[in-house]
C-alpha positions in Angstrom: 172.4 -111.9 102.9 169.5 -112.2 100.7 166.7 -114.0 102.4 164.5 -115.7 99.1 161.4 -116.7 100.1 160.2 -120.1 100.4 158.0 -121.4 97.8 154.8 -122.9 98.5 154.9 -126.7 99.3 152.7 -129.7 100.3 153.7 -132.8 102.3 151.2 -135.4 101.5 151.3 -138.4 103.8 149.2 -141.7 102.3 149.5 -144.8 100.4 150.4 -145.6 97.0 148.7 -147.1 93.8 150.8 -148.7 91.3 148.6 -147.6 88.7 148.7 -144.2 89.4 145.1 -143.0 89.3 145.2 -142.5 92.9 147.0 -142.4 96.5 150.4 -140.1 96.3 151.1 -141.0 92.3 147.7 -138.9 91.9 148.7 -136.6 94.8 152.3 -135.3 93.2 150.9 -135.0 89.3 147.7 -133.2 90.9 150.5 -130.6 92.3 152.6 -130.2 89.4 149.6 -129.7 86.8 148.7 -126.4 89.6 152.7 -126.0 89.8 153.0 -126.5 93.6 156.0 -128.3 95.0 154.9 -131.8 96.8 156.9 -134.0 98.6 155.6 -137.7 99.9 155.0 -139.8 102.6 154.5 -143.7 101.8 152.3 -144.8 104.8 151.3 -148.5 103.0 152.0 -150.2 99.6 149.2 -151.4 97.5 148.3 -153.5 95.0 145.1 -153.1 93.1 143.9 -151.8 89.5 140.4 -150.2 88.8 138.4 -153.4 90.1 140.2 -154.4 93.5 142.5 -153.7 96.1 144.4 -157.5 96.4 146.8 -156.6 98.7 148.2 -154.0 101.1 151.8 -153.5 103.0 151.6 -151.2 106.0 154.6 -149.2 106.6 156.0 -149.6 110.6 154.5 -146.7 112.1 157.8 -145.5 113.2 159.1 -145.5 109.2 156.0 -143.4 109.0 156.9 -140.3 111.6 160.3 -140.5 110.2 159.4 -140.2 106.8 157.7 -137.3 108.4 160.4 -135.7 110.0 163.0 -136.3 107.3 160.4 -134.3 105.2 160.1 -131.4 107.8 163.5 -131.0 108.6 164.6 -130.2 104.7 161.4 -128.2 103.4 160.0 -126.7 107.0 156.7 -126.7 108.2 154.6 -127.3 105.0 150.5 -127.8 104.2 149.7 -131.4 105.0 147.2 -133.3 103.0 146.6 -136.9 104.6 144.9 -139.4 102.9 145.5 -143.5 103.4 146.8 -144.3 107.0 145.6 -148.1 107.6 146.4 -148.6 111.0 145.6 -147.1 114.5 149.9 -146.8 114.7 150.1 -144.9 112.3 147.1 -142.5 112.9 148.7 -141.9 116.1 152.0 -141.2 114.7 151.0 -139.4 111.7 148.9 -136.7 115.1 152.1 -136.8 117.2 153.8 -135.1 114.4 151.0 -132.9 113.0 150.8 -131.7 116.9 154.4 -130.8 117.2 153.9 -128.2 114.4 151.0 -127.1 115.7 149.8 -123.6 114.0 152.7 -123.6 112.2 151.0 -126.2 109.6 147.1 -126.2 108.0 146.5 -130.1 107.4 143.5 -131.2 105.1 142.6 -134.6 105.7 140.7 -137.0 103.1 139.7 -139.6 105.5 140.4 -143.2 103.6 138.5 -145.9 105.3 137.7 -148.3 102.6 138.4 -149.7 98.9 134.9 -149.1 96.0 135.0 -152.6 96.1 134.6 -153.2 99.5 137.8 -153.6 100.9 138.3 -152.0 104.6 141.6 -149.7 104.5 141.6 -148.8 108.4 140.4 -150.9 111.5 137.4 -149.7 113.8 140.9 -148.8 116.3 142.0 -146.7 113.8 138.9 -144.6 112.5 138.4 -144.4 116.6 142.3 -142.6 116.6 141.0 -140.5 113.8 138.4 -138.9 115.4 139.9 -138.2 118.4 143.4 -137.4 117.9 143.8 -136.1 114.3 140.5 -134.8 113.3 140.9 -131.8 116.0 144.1 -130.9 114.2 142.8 -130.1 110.9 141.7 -127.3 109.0 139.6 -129.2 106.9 138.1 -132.9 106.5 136.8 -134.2 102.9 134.7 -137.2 103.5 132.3 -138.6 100.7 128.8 -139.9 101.9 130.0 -143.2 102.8 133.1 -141.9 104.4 131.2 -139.5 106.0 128.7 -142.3 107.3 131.1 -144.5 108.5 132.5 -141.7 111.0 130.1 -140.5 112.4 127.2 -143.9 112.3 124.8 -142.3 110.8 122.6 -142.8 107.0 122.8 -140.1 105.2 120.6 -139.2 102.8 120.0 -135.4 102.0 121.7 -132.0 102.7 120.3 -132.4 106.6 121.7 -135.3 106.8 125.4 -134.1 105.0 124.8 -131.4 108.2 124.6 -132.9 111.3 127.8 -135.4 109.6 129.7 -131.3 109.4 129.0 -130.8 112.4 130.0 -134.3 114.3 132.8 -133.9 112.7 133.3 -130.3 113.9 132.4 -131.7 117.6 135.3 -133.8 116.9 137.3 -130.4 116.6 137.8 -130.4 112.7 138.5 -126.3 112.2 136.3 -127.0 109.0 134.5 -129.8 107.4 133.6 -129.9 103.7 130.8 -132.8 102.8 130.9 -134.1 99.3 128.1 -134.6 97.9 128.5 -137.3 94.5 127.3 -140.4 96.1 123.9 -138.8 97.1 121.2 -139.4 94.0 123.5 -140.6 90.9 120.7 -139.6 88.7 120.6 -136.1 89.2 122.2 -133.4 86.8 123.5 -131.6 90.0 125.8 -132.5 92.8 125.8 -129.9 95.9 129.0 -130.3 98.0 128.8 -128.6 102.0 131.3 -126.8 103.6 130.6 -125.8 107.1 133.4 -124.2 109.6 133.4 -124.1 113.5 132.6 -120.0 113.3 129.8 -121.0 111.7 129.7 -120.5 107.9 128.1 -122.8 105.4 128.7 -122.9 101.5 127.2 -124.6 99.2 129.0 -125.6 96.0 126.7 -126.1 93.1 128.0 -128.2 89.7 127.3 -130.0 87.1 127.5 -133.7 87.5 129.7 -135.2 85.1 127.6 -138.1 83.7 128.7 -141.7 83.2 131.2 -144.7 84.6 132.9 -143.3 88.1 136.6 -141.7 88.3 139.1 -143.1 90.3 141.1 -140.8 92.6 138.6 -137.5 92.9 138.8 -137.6 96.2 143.0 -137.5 96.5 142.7 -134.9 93.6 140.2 -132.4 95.6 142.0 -132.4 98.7 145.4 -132.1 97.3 143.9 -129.2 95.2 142.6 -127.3 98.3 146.1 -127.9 100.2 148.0 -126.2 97.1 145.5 -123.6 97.2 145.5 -123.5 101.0 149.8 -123.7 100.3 149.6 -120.6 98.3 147.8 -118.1 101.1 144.6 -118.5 99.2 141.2 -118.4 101.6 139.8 -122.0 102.8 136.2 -121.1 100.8 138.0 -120.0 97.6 140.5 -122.8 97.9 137.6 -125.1 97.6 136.2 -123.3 95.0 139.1 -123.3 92.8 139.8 -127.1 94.0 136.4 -127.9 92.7 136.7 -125.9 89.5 140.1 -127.7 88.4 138.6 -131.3 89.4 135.4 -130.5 87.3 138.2 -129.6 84.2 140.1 -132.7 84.6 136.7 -135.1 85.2 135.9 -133.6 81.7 139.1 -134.6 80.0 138.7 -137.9 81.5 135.0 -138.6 80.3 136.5 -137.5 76.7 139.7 -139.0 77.0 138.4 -142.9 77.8 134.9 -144.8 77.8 136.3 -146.8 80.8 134.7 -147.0 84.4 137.0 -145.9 87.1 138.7 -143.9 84.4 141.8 -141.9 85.7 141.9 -138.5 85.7 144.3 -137.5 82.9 146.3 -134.1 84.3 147.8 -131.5 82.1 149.1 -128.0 83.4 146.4 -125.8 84.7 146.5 -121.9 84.1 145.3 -120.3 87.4 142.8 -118.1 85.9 139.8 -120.9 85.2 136.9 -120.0 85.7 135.6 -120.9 88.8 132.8 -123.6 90.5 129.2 -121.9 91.4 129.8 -121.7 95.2 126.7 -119.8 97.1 127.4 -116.7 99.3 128.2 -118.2 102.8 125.2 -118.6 105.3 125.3 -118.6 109.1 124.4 -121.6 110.3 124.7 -120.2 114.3 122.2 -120.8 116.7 
């Protein structure tokens, strides 16, 4: 009998935004513009638009895992990307499962702790949870500089200070930890993003800033990038890379597209061959 194959897939586990600039709307149109299969995950319900977050509806944690394993059992161990989990329950849950696949999965995780407007998205318990049961399982973790503050307690407000955040969270036991670098001086024509791995490495990926009102969903749309890359056998270091390159396209066809802050990031088919984000040679950063 003809064995085919199995095409590359993503499980993406996070909450949903009935607006569809972000959370798993943004997640699944993100994977079908770099034609990956993705399947979903609802972990909470939200309400909110470009300005707030009024409301949120936690799943049961237990819905959650068996979400999970409903998802498992039909499409086999696929490339996780996690992003909203709201509660310590389901953190927990979300690690139980991610540890019963063990190498047989690589899981990004885009750490969502709060709303831009203030709203908290997952209790002191839960970021606790995070750090110790389901950061160790990762192959990579994408916090902002806020994000990246609120995990580890500590300002951050230069490259130094995106590298001691790398490595806290690689103490944590992150395989890989990949700063991003936007919310550091708004003003400057150049945003530097750090990834930094547990052998070692450090890159640096150089871009342009795109100038003007924010966009909402970056963050779900680099991670889910770097898990279809990632999906597709592609190198963590050029999965960024190309990650970066796609989100700097679709940034651009937003500023174009719409004057409007928070504006959504409009997705269209990608060809594979863009050209690709300025990342630096790696450096060791061993002792």
């Amino acid at each position: 009998m003809l064995e085919v194959e199995a095409p590359p897939r993503v499980l993406c586990i996070g909450g949903t935004d009935p607006t569809g600039a972000a959370g798993l709307l943004l997640d699944q149109r993100t994977l079908a513009a770099l034609g990956v299969y993705g399947a979903g995950v609802v972990t909470a319900v939200t309400v909110q638009t470009s300005r707030e977050v009024s409301d949120v509806v936690l799943m049961p944690a237990s819905v959650v895992g068996a979400q999970i394993d409903a998802a498992i059992e039909e499409l086999g161990p696929p490339t996780i990307k996690i992003g909203m989990l709201g509660s310590q329950d389901i953190v927990l849950a979300v690690a139980g499962r991610v540890k019963r696949l063990g190498s047989r999965s690589r899981v990004v995780l885009d750490p969502v702790l709060g709303s831009s407007s203030g709203r908290s998205l997952l209790a002191e318990d839960g970021r606790r949870a995070l750090i110790e049961q389901l950061v160790p399982l990762c192959a990579l973790v994408t916090p902002n500089i806020p994000e990246a503050e609120a995990l580890t307690g500590a300002p951050i407000a230069d490259l130094d200070g995106m590298g001691r955040a790398a490595d806290f969270l690689l103490a944590a036991g992150a395989a890989a930890v990949l700063i991003k670098g936007g919310h550091l001086d708004r003003d400057s024509a150049k945003v530097v993003d750090l990834l930094r791995t547990a052998d070692g490495d450090q890159f640096l990926c150089e871009r342009a800033r795109v100038m003007g009102p924010g966009f909402r969903g970056s963050g779900c749309f680099l991670a889910t990038a770097i898990a279809a890359f990632l999906a597709e056998g592609v190198p963590l270091a050029a999965s960024v890379e190309g990650a970066r390159s796609r989100l700097d396209i679709a940034m651009r066809q937003a500023s174009a597209a719409t004057p409007l802050a928070d504006r959504p990031l409009l997705l269209t088919p990608v060809p594979k061959d863009l050209p690709r984000a300025s990342l630096l040679p790696p450096i060791s950063v061993k002792s």
